[in-house]
Structures are given as C-alpha cells and as structure tokens.
C-alpha positions as CSV (number, residue, x, y, z in Angstrom):
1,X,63.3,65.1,54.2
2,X,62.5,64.7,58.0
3,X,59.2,63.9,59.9
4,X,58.6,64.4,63.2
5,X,55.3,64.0,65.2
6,X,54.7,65.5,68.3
7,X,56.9,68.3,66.6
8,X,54.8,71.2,68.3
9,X,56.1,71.5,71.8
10,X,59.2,70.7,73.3
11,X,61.1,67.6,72.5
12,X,59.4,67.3,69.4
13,X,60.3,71.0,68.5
14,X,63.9,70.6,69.6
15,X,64.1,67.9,67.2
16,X,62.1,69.8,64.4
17,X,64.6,73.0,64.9
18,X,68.2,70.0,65.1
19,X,67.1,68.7,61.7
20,X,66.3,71.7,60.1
21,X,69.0,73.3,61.0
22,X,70.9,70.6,59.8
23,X,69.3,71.2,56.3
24,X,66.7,68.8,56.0
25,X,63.4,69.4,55.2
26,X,61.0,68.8,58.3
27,X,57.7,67.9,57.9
28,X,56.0,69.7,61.7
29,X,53.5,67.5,62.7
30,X,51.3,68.1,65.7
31,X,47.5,67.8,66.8
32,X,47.9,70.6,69.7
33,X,45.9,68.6,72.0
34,X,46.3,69.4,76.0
35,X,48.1,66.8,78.3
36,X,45.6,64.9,78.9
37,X,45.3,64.3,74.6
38,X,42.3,66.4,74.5
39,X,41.5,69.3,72.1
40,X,43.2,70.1,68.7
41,X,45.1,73.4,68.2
42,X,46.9,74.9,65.1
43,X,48.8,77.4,67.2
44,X,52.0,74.9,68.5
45,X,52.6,73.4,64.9
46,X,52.6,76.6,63.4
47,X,54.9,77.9,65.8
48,X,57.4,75.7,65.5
49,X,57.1,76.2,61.7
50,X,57.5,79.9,62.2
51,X,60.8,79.4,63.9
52,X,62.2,77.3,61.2
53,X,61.4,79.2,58.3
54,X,63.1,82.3,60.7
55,X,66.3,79.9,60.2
56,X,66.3,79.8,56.7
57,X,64.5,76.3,57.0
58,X,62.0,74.8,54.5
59,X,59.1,72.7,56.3
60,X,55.3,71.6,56.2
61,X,52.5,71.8,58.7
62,X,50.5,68.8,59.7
63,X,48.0,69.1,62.3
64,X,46.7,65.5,61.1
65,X,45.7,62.7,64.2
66,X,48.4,60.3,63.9
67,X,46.7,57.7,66.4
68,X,46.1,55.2,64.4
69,X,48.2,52.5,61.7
70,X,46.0,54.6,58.9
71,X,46.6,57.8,60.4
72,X,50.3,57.5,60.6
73,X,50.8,55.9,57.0
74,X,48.6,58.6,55.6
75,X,51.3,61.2,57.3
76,X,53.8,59.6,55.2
77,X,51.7,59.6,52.3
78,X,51.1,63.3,52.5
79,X,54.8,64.4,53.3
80,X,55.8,62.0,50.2
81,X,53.7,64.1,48.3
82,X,55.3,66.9,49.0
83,X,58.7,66.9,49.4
84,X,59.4,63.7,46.7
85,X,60.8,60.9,49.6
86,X,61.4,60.1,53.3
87,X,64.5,60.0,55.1
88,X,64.3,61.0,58.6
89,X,61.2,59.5,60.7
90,X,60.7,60.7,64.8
91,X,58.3,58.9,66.3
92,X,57.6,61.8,69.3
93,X,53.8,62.1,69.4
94,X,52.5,61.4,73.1
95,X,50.2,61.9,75.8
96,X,51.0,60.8,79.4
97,X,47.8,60.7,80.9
98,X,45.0,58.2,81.3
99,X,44.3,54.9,81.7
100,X,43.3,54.1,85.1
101,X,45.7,51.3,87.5
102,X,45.8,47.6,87.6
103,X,42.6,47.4,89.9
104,X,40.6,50.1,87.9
105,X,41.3,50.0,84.2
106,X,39.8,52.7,82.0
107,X,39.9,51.4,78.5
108,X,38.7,53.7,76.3
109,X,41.9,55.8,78.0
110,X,44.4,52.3,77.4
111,X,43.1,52.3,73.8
112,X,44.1,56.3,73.2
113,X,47.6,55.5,74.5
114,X,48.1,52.3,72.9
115,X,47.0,53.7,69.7
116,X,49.1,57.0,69.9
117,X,52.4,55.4,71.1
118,X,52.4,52.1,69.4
119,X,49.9,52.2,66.4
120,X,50.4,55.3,65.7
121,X,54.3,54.7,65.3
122,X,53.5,51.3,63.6
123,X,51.9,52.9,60.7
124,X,54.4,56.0,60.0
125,X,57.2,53.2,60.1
126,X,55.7,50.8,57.7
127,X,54.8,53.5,55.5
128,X,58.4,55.3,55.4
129,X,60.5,51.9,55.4
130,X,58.5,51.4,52.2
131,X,59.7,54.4,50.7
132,X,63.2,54.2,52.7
133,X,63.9,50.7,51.1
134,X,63.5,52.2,47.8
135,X,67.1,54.2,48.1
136,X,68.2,51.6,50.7
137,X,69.1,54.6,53.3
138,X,66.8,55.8,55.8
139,X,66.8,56.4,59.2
140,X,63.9,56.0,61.9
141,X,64.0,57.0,65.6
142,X,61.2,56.1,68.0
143,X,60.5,57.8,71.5
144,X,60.0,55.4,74.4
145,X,60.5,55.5,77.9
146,X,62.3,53.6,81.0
147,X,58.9,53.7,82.8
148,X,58.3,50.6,80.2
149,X,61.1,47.8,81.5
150,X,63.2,49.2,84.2
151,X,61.2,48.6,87.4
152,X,63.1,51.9,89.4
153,X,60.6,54.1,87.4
154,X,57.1,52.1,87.4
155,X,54.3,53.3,88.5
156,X,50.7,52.2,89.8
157,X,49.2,53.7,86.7
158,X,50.8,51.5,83.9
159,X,49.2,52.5,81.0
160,X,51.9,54.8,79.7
161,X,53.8,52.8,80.5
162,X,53.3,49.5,78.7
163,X,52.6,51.6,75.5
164,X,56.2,52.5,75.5
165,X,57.5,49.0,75.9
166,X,55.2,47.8,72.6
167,X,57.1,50.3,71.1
168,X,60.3,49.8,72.6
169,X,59.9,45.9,71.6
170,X,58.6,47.2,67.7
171,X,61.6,49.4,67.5
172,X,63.9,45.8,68.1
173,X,61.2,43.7,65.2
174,X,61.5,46.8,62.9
175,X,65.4,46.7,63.1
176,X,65.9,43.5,62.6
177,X,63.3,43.4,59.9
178,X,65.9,45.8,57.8
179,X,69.2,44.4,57.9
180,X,70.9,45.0,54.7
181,X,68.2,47.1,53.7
182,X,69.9,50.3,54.8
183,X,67.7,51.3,57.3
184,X,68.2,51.7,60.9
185,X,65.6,51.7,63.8
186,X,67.0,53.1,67.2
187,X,64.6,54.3,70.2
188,X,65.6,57.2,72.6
189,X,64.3,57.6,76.6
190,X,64.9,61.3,76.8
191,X,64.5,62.8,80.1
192,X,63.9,67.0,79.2
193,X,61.6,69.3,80.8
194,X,58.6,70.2,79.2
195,X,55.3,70.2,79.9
196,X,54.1,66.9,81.0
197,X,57.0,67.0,84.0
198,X,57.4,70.2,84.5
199,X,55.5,70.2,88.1
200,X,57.4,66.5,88.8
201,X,61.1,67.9,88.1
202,X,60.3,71.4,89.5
203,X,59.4,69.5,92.9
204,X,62.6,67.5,92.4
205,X,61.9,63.6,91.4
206,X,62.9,61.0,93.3
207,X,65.7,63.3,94.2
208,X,66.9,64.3,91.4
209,X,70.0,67.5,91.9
210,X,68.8,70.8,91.5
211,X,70.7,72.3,88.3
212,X,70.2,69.4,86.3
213,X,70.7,69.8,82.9
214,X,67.2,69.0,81.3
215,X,67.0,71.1,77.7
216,X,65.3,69.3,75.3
217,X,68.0,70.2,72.8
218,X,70.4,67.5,74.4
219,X,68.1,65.1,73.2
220,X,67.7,66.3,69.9
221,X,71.8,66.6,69.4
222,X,71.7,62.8,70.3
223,X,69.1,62.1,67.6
224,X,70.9,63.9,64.9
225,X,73.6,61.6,65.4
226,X,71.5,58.5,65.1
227,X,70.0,59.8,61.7
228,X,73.5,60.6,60.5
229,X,75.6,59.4,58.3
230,X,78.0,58.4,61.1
231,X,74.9,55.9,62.5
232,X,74.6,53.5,59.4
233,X,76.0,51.0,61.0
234,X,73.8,51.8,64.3
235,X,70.5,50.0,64.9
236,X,68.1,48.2,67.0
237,X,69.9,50.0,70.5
238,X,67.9,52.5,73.0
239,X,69.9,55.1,74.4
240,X,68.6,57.4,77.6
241,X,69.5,61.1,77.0
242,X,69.0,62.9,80.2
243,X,71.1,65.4,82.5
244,X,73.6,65.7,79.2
245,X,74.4,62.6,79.6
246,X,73.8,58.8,77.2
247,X,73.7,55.9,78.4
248,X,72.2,52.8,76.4
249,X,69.7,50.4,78.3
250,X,70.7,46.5,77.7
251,X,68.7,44.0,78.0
252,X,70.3,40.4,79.0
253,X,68.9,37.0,80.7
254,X,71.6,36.1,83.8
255,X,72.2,33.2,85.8
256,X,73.7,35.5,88.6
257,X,71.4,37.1,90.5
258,X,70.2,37.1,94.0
259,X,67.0,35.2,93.0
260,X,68.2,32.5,90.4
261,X,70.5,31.4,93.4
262,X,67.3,31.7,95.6
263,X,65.5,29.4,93.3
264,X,68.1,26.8,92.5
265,X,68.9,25.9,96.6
266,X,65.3,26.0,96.9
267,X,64.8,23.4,94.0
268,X,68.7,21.6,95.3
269,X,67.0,20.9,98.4
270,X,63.7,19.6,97.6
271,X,65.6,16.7,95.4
C-alpha cells in the first residue's frame, strides 16, 4: 500500500497513477488548496482517484490537512486502517508561496511552510517507519528542492526554500536512523511543469532550451524505482529528475577551492 500527499495535481498525481499502475494500493491524498495554500477543494483528489480506478486501480481519498506532525501521523493512522499496512510513503504535499524576504519576514506565512514541508513530512514518516519496521521492508521518498543548498537557484524570498533543506537534512537522520531495519529514506528535486512554474518555465528560466522535457511522469518513473525492490540497498541519497535526465546532488567539505586557498595565504601571511 502506497501514500502519497500532494497526490491531487501534477507531480503528486503522476506518482499516484506510477504506483497504482504498478499494483499498489494508493492512498490519494490532497487538501485542494490554491498556490498560495489557501482554500480546500475535493475536486483534485477525487480526480486523480477517478483516473485510477479507470485503470483497474484500488485507492482511497483523503482530503485531510497534513500540516502538522499530528496531521501527518493521523494520515497513516487512517490509511493503516484501511488497507491493513504501509509500504510506500511520498512526501509531495507543498505550497511555494509566502513568507516574506530576509529584511521583511512574514511568519505566520514561514510557519505554514515549515509546517507543510518539514512537519508535515516528520509525522507521516514517524508514523509509517513504525508500521514499516514491523515487516522490516518499507520504502519512504521525500520531495525537496535544489532552491534549499545549491546557491545557483536561491532566491531573495527564502522561505521555500529553507523548508526544503529541513527536509532534505530529515530525509539523511531518517536514513540513517533505519539501517538494518529495512527501510530506505531517499529525497527527489524534480523539475516538471505544473502549476506553481508553469508562468516561470513558459517564459524560459534562467535560459532553460525550449523543448525541454518537463512531464511529471519522468519523475514519477524515477520514484518507482527508489520504492522498488531493486532500491533496497538504496538510501539516504537525493537525486534531481528534470529534462529526463538523474543526476544525484553530493554533498562533500573540500580543501580545494578558490576560497580555502584565499583564506590560508591570507592567514600564511599574517604569521
């Protein structure tokens, strides 16, 4: 049995449609709320649900708020309930939007997109690995983004941002908090049109080539294979799917660059 939040709209629904028709049971969770994480609407969980059952799928609706630790254990709680155990666990719920710059801070924004990105994905994991542990097999993928540590894509307004590097950072705790346990925690970037960069890609970002490959379902065929049976030895690594392409992002301290060898003739020279 699969979960995936933010399964209403497009990544989220590419991965709701992979898994399903991969045979697993997805549980389609989604609040319907506009960009900007306002409003609540049936209408894009049920859709997606409508498209799986047209494929022969088995699923369940949730339009539940998982913003919150309690909101995303209860998720688990629920889709326990009905369909027995949890296997498969995407963390795609999101808003972009909100949160003000570095000069002009809006909190109560900040707080919605800490709590939607990070705490909301800190209580769905704790809640499956609990359950996952049981069988000692279960696979967890989390969403993030390379606004959060590669310094090409930042922005002024950093909100978004730094809730995708708290959960980039829990995705490496969470894996290293199974080992042995059978459980693997992985992250994705994905770079796909859909609604929240529509208007950016359409006016060609930072250059990007016209004819770029940007389907949602090149994501999702990358996160099938981390919840497969070929991934078990797979964990604690972000990959970037984008353009149909992979590419991992690793993280290293090094003693040879530009500034290090700044710093060290600077400090040489002062003894």
């Amino acid at each position: 049995m699969a979960i995936v939040t933010g399964a209403g709209r497009g990544i989220g629904r590419a991965h709701a449609l992979m898994l399903a028709g991969l045979g697993a049971r997805v549980v389609v969770n989604d609040l319907g709320v506009a960009i900007d994480g306002s409003g609540h609407d049936v209408a894009p969980a049920s859709e997606t649900a409508a498209l799986i059952e047209a494929g022969g799928g088995r699923c369940l609706i949730d339009t539940s708020d998982v913003g919150s630790i309690s909101g995303g254990r209860e998720l688990v709680a629920r889709a326990i309930n009905a369909f027995g155990q949890v296997d498969i666990l995407i963390n795609n719920a999101g808003v972009a939007a909100g949160g003000g710059d570095v000069t002009q801070p809006v909190e109560a924004q900040l707080d919605r997109l800490i709590d939607i990105h990070f705490k909301g994905a800190i209580g769905t994991m704790s809640a499956a690995i609990t359950d996952m542990t049981k069988r000692r097999w279960g696979r967890i993928v989390n969403t993030v983004s390379e606004v959060a540590l590669d310094a090409r894509f930042a922005t002024a307004a950093y909100a978004y941002g730094a809730a995708k590097a708290a959960l980039w950072s829990a995705t490496l705790s969470a894996a290293k908090a199974c080992e042995g346990l059978g459980v693997t925690v992985n992250a994705i970037s994905p770079g796909a049109r859909t609604r929240m960069n529509a208007d950016m890609l359409d006016a060609g970002f930072r250059g990007q080539p016209s004819g770029l490959d940007t389907d949602p379902a090149h994501v999702a065929r990358v996160a099938a294979w981390l919840v497969s049976e070929a991934a078990g030895d797979v964990t604690g690594r972000v990959l970037h799917a984008a353009g149909g392409q992979v590419r991992e992002y690793v993280t290293n301290r090094s003693a040879g660059t530009d500034l290090v060898r700044r710093i060290q003739a600077d400090l040489q020279a002062a003894l």
